[in-house]
C-alpha positions in Angstrom: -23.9 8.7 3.0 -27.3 7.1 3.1 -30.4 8.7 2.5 -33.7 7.9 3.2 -37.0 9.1 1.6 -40.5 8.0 2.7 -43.8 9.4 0.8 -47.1 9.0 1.8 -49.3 8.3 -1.4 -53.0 7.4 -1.5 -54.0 4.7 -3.4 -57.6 5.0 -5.2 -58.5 1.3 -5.2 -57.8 0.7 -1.9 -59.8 3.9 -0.9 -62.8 2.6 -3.1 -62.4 -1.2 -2.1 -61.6 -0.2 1.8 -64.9 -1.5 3.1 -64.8 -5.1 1.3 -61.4 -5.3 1.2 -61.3 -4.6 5.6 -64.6 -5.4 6.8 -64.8 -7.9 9.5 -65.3 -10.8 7.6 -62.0 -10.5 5.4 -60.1 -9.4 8.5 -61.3 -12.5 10.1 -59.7 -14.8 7.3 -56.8 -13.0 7.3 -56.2 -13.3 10.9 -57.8 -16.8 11.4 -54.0 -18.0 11.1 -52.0 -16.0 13.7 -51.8 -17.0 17.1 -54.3 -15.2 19.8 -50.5 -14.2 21.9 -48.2 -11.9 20.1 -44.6 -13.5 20.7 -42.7 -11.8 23.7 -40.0 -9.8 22.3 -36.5 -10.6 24.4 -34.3 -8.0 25.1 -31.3 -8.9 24.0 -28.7 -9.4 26.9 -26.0 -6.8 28.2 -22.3 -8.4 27.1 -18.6 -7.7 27.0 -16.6 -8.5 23.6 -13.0 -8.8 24.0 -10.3 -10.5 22.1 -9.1 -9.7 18.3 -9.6 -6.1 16.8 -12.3 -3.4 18.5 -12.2 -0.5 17.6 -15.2 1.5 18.5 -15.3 4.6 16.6 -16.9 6.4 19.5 -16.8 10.4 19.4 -14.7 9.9 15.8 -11.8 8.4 17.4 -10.8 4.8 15.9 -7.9 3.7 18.6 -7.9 0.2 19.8 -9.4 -1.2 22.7 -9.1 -4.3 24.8 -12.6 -4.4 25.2 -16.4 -3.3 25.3 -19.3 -3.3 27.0 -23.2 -3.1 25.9 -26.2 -2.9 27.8 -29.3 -4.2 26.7 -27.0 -5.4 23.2 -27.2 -1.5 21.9 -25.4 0.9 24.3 -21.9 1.3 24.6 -21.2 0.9 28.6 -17.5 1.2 28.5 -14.4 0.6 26.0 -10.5 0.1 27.3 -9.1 -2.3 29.0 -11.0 -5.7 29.6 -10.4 -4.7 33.9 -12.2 -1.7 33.2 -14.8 -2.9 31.1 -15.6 -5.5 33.6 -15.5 -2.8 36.5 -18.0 -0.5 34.8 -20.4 -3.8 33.7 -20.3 -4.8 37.3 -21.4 -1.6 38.4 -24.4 -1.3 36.2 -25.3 -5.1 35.8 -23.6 -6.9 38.5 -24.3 -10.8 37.1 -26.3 -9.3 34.8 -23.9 -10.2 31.5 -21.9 -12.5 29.5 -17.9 -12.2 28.1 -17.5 -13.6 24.8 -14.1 -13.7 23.6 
């Protein structure tokens, strides 16, 4: 089980020291090293995995399966056999993916 707890807490000094501590000079330090274009963020590529053990745990069931499918690198397409797979990723991203076995 994991658990995650966030809390919000004020911190007096940096309420008191806000106005130094952010005013346009500092920020400009602190920024004077970044570049002016954030980096493009990729989205990582749709993909088949086939080969050794998969077993995809999807809806609580831990069978076996030739194959599966993302899209985008997160969401489970499809899961069976690697003719299925392929049939479901054509359908949705025709060319659009990469098989690593």
């Amino acid at each position: 089980m994991i658990t995650c707890v966030f809390a919000h807490v004020q911190n007096p000094v940096v309420t008191l020291l806000k106005k130094d501590l952010f005013g346009p000079e500092n920020l400009a330090l602190m920024t004077a090293g970044l570049p002016e274009k954030k980096t493009e963020v990729l989205q990582p590529a749709s993909v088949i995995f086939t080969g050794g053990i998969i077993r995809p745990m999807i809806d609580g069931k831990a069978e076996m399966v030739e194959a599966i499918g993302f899209a985008e690198g997160q969401k489970v397409v499809a899961t069976g056999s690697l003719s299925l797979v392929i049939a479901e990723m054509d359908a949705n991203f025709k060319d659009e993916y990469t098989i690593r076995y």
